[in-house]
C-alpha positions in Angstrom: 78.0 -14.2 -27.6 75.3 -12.8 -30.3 76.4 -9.7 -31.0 73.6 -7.1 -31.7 72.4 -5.6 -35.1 73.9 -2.5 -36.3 70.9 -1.2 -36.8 69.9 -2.1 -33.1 73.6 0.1 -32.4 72.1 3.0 -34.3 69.0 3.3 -32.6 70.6 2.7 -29.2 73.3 5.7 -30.0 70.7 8.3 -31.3 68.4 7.4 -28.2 70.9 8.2 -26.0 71.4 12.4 -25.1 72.9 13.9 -21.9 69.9 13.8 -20.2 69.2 17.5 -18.4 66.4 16.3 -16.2 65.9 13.2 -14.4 62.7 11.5 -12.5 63.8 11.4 -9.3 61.1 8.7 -8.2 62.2 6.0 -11.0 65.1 4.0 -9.6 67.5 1.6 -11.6 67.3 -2.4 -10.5 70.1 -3.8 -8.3 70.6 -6.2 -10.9 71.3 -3.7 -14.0 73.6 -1.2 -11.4 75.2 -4.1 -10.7 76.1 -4.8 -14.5 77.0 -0.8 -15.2 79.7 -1.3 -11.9 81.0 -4.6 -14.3 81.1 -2.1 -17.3 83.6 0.8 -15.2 85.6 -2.6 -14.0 86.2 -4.0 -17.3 86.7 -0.8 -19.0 90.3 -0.6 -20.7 93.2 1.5 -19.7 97.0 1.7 -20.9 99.2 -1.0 -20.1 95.7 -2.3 -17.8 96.8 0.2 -15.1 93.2 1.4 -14.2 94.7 4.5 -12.6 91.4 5.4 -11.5 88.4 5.1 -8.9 85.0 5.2 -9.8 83.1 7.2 -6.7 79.2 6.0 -6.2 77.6 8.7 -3.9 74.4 7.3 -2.5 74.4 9.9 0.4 71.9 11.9 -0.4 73.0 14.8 1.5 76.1 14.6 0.1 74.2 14.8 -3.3 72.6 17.5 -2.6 75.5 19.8 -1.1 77.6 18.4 -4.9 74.7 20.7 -6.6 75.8 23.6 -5.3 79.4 22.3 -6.7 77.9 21.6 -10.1 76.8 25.2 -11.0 73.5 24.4 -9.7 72.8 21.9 -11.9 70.1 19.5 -10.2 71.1 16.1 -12.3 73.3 15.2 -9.7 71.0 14.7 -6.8 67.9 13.8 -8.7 69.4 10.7 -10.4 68.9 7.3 -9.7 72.3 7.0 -9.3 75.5 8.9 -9.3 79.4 7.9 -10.0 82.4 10.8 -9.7 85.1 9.7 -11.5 88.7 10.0 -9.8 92.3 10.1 -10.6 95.2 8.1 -9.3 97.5 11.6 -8.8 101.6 10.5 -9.0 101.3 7.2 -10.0 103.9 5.8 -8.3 105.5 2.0 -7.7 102.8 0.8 -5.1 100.1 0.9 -7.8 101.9 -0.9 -10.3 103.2 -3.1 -7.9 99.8 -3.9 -6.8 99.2 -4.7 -10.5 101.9 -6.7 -11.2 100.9 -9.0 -8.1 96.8 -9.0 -9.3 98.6 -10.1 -13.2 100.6 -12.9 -11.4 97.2 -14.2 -9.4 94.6 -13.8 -12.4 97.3 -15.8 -14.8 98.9 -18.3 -12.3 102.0 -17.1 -13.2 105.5 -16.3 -10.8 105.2 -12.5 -10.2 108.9 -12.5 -11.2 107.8 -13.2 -14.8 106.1 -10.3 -14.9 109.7 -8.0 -15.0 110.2 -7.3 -18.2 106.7 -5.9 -18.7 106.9 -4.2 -15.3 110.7 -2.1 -16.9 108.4 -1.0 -19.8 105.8 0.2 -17.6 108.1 2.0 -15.3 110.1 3.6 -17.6 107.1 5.0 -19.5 106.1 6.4 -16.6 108.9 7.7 -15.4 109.0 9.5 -18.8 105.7 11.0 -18.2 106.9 12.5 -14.6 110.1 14.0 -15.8 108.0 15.6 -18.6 105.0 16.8 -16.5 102.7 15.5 -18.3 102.0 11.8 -16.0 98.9 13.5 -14.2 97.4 14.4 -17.5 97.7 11.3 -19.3 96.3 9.3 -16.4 93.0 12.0 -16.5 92.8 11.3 -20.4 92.4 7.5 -19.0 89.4 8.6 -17.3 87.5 9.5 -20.4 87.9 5.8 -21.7 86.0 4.6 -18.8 83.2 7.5 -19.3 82.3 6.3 -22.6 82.1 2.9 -21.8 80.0 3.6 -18.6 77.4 6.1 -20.7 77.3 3.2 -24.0 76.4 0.3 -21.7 73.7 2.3 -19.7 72.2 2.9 -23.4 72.3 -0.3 -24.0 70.2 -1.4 -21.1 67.6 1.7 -21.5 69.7 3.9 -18.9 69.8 7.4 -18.9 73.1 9.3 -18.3 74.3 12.7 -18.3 78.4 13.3 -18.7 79.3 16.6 -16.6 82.4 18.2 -16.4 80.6 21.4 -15.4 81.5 21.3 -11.7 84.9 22.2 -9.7 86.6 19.2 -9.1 88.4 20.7 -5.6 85.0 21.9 -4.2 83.8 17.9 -4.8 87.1 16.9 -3.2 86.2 18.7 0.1 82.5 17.5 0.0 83.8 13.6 -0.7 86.4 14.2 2.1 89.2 13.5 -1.2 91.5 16.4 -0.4 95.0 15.0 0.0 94.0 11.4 -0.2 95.9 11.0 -3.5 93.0 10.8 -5.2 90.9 13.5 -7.1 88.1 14.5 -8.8 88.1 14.4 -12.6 84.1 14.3 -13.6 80.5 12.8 -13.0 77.8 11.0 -14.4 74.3 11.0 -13.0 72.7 8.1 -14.8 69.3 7.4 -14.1 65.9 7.6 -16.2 64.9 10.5 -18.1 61.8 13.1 -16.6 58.7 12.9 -19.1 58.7 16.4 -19.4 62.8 16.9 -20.8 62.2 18.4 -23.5 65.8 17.8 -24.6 64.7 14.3 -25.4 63.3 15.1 -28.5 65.4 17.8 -29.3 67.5 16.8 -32.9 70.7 16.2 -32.2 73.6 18.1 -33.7 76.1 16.4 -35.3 78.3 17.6 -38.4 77.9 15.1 -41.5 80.3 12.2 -41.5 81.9 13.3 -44.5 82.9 16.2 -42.7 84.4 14.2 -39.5 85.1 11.0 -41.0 88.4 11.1 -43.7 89.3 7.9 -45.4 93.4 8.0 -46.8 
């Protein structure tokens, strides 16, 4: 692999802004959706779980009524494309069951083998339940997978725009989500940017590093 210039990092990073109005004509190839649905897939998690589900709504009525769900904001249905980003709620032994199983296939190894790392799993989460916090530290996960999908779309000229400025449980009823275990967490329209954003231009605003950045 050839790893790309810092400088070529740079320009990709400040290029990039949450993009607050999208062309709705101007659609992204098969070929690079294909590679941003790769980037969610291979996006890290703890201990690999992936306690998550990555939502592409191509209905477009079903875009349109998740406007109204978004405090109007028209990103969601203009965009090429759009992915909600769900939760795993209560993750619980079938999932990491079903893990185990895909690490025993992928490695060609006895699922057996796979005990000792499945006790250390387990009890971590069983740590997380008794303290109430197991919901919230599989929704931090979420965010992981977020970045990576916005940095990669940079990367090949996409557009993207992270919202959490919508209700998650009016997007469960619209996505048909409510009490399937799974639930809303956030979106990301990603698409190509409307000539006439003027928040394209706009400086961005970002504190020095010397401010954010401390060296010990």
């Amino acid at each position: 692999m050839t790893p790309i210039s810092p400088q070529q990092l740079l320009d990709t990073l400040n290029w990039r802004y949450a993009t607050k109005k999208f062309d709705p004509a101007r659609k992204i190839p098969a070929e690079t959706w294909s590679v941003l649905e790769q980037s969610l897939v291979l996006t890290p998690s703890s201990f690999g779980l992936q306690p998550w589900r990555f939502l592409v709504v191509d209905n477009p009525e079903l875009r349109a009524k998740l406007v109204g769900a978004s405090w109007g904001q028209t990103q969601v249905a203009d965009a090429s494309h759009l992915v909600v980003f769900l939760v795993r709620k209560d993750l619980g032994p079938d999932h990491v069951g079903h893990y185990m199983q895909r690490t025993a296939e992928l490695r060609g190894v006895p699922v057996e083998s796979l005990d000792p790392f499945l006790k250390v799993i387990n009890q971590s989460l069983d740590s997380a339940r008794r303290d109430g916090r197991l919901d919230t530290w599989q929704t931090h996960q979420i965010y992981i997978a977020l970045g990576q999908f916005m940095a990669a779309a940079a990367l090949l000229g996409v557009d993207t725009c992270p919202m959490e400025g919508l209700s998650p449980a009016k997007y469960d009823e619209i996505l048909g989500l409510t009490g399937s275990g799974w639930a809303t967490v956030c979106a990301c329209p990603a698409g190509y940017r409307a000539a006439d954003d003027k928040y394209a231009t706009t400086p961005k605003v970002r504190f020095d590093a010397s401010e954010v950045i401390v060296h010990v």
